[in-house]
C-alpha positions as CSV (number, residue, x, y, z in Angstrom):
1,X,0.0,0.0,0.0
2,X,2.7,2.3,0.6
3,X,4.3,1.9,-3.2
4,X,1.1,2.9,-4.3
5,X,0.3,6.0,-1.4
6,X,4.2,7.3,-2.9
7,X,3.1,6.8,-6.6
8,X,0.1,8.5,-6.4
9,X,1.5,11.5,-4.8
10,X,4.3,11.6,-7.2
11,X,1.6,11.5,-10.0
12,X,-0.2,14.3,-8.5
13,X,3.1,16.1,-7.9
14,X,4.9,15.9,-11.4
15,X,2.9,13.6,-13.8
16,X,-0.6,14.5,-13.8
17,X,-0.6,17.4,-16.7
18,X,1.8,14.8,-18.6
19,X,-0.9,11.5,-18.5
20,X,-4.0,12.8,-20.0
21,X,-6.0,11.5,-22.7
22,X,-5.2,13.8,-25.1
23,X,-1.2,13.1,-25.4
24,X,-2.7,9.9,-25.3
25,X,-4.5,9.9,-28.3
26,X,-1.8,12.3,-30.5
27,X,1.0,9.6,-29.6
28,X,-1.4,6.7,-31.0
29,X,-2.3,7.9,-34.3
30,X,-0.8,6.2,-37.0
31,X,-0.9,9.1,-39.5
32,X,-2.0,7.3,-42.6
33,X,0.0,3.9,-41.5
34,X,-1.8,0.2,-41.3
35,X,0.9,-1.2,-39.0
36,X,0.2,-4.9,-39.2
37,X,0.1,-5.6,-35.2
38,X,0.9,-3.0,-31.9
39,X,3.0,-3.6,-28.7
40,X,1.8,-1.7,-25.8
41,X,4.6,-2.1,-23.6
42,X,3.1,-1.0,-20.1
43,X,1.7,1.5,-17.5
44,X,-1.4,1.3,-18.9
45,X,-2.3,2.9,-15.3
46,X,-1.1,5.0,-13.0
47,X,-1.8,3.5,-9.1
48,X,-3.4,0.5,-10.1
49,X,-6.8,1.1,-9.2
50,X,-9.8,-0.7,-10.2
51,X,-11.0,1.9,-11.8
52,X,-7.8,2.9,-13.9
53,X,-8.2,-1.0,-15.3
54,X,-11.4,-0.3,-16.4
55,X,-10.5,2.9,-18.4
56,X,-7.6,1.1,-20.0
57,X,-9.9,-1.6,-21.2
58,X,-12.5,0.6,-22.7
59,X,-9.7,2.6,-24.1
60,X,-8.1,-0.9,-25.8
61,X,-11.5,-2.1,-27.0
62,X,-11.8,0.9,-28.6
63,X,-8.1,1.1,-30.0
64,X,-7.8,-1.7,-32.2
65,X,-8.7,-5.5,-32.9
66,X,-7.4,-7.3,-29.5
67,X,-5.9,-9.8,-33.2
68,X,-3.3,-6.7,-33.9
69,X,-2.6,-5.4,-30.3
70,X,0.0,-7.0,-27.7
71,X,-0.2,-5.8,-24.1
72,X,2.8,-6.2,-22.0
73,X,2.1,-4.7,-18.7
74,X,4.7,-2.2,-16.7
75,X,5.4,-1.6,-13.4
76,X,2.6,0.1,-13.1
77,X,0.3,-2.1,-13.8
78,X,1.1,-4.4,-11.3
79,X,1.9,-2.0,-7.9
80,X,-0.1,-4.1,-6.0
81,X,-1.3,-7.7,-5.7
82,X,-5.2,-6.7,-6.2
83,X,-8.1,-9.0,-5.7
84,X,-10.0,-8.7,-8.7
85,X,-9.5,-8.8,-12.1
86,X,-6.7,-6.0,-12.7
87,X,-5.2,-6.7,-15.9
88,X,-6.9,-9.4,-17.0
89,X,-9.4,-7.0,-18.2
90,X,-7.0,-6.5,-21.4
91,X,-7.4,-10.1,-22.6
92,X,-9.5,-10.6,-25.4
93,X,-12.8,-12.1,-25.1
């Protein structure tokens, strides 16, 4: 609990005008390209809360095929051992 108390005060501190949606968005357009499959390589989330999974789902639902994305979660997505399905929301169905 503590690793995620000192993350989310850092992110409040010096991250939280960097992680919005909208830098988000601009760094995911392909600009014309078809790129045949896409590595997401972590920090999907912040402070691993339930909540943050949820977004990140809807947001990789809404991406892309789950065929042509790979998800390889970060640090961040695994702070915390959380009861629930964390992550796991990211697999296709």
């Amino acid at each position: 609990m503590n690793k995620r108390a000192t993350g989310y005060l850092n992110w409040w501190r010096n991250r939280v005008h960097l992680h919005v949606p909208e830098a988000l968005a601009a760094s995911c357009r392909h600009q014309g390209e078809k790129p045949d499959h896409i590595a997401l390589t972590g920090d999907l989330v912040n402070v691993a809360l339930p909540e943050e999974f949820r977004r990140a789902a809807d947001w990789l639902g809404a991406f892309d095929s789950p065929a042509r994305i790979t998800v390889i979660p970060g640090n961040h997505d695994v702070y915390v051992p959380i009861p629930g399905p964390g992550a796991r929301l990211w697999a296709p169905t």
